[in-house]
Each structure stands twice: as C-alpha cells, then as structure tokens.
C-alpha positions as CSV (number, residue, x, y, z in Angstrom):
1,X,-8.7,-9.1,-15.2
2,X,-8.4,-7.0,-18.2
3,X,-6.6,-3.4,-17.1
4,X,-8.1,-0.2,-18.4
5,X,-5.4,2.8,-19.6
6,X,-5.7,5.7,-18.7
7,X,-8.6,7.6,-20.9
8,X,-11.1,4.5,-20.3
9,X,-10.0,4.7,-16.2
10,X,-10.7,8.8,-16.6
11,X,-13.8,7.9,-18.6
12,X,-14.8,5.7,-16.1
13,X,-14.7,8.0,-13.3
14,X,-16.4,10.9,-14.8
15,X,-19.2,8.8,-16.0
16,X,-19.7,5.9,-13.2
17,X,-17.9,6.6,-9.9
18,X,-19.8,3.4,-8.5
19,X,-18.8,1.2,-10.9
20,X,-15.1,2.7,-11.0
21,X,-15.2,1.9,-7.1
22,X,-16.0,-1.2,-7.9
23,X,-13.2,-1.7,-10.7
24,X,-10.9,-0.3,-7.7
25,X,-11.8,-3.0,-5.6
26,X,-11.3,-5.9,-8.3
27,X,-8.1,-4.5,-9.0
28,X,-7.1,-4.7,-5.6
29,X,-8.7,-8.2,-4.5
30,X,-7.1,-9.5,-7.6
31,X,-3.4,-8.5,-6.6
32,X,-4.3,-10.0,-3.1
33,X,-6.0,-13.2,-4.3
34,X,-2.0,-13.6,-6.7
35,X,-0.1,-13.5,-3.6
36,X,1.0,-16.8,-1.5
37,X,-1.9,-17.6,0.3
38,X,0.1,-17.3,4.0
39,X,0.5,-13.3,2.9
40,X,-3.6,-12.1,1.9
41,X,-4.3,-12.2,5.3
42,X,-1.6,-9.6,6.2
43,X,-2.5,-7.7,2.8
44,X,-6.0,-7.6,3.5
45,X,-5.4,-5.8,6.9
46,X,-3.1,-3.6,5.5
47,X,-5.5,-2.4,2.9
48,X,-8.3,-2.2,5.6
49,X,-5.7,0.3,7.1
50,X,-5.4,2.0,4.2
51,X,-9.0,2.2,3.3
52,X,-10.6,3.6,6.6
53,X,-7.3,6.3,6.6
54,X,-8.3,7.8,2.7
55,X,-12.6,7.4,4.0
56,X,-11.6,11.1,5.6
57,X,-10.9,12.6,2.2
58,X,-13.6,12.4,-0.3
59,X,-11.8,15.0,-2.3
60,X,-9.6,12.6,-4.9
61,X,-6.4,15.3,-4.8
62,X,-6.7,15.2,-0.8
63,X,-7.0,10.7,-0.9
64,X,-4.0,10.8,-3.5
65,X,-1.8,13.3,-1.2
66,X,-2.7,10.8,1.6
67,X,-1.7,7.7,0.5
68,X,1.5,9.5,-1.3
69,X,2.0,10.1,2.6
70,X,1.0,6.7,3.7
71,X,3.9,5.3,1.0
72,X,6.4,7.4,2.0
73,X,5.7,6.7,6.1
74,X,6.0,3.1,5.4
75,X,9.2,3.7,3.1
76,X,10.9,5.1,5.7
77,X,10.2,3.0,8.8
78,X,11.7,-0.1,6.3
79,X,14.4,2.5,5.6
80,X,15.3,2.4,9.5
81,X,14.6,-0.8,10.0
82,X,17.2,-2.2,7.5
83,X,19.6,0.8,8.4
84,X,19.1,-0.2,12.5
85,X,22.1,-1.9,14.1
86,X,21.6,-5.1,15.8
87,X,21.9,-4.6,19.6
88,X,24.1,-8.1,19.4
89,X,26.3,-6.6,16.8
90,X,26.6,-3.2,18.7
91,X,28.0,-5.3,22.6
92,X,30.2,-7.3,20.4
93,X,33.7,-7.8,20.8
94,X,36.4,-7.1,18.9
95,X,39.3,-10.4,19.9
96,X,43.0,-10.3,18.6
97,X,44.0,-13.5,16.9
C-alpha cells in the first residue's frame, strides 16, 4: 500500500473524512495482515479495544490524547512486568559452597 505524507494525509482529511477513515483502516489491516499469522488474531482484538475506547471522542485532539494515554498505560504495565521479580527467585536460597 502506497503511504501518503503528511500534506496529502491533511488534504485528505479536510476534504474526505470517509475516505480518510477508510485509508485508516487499510493502513491498519495492512500492518495486521504482515504479521505471523498466529499473532492477527491477538492484534485484531487489541485494535477492537482500541477502536470502541477512541468511538467516545469524536473530537480528533480528544482521540489523539486518548490513545497517547492508551500507549503510555500499556508501556508501563510491560515496564512492571519486566521489572517484576519472580516469586521463585524472591523464596530462593542463597547455599555456601
């Protein structure tokens, strides 16, 4: 799929929101349709997610706040997840040699 820049994205927008949406969409089923075929289903339902959270916000300033949220939520449960300590590691024990 051929990817617009910037001015012909704005362009698109201001002119044709509905077929803008629709670019969206490609955009997205594209990057999902590239990914190893065990991993769309998961993406899919993660972008379901996504989507009905940003339906609230029809204002585009209030969707882009959202999903700067939605990134940063998921950023940091990874962060503690990868920070979290093992309960096997934590009730080991230390033996003398």
């Amino acid at each position: 799929m051929d990817c617009l820049n910037f001015d012909e994205l704005s362009e698109l927008w201001r002119n044709d929101t509905e077929a803008a949406e629709a670019y969206h969409r490609a955009i997205i089923d594209d990057f999902i349709l590239g990914l190893p075929e065990e991993k769309q289903e998961r993406a899919r339902g993660l972008q379901w997610q996504i989507d009905q959270e940003l339906r609230k916000y029809k204002n585009p300033i209030s969707r882009m706040n959202r999903m700067v949220e939605l990134m940063w939520e998921s950023f940091f449960e990874l962060n503690s997840a990868l920070n979290r300590v093992p309960e096997e590691r934590s009730k080991a024990e230390v033996i003398n040699i």
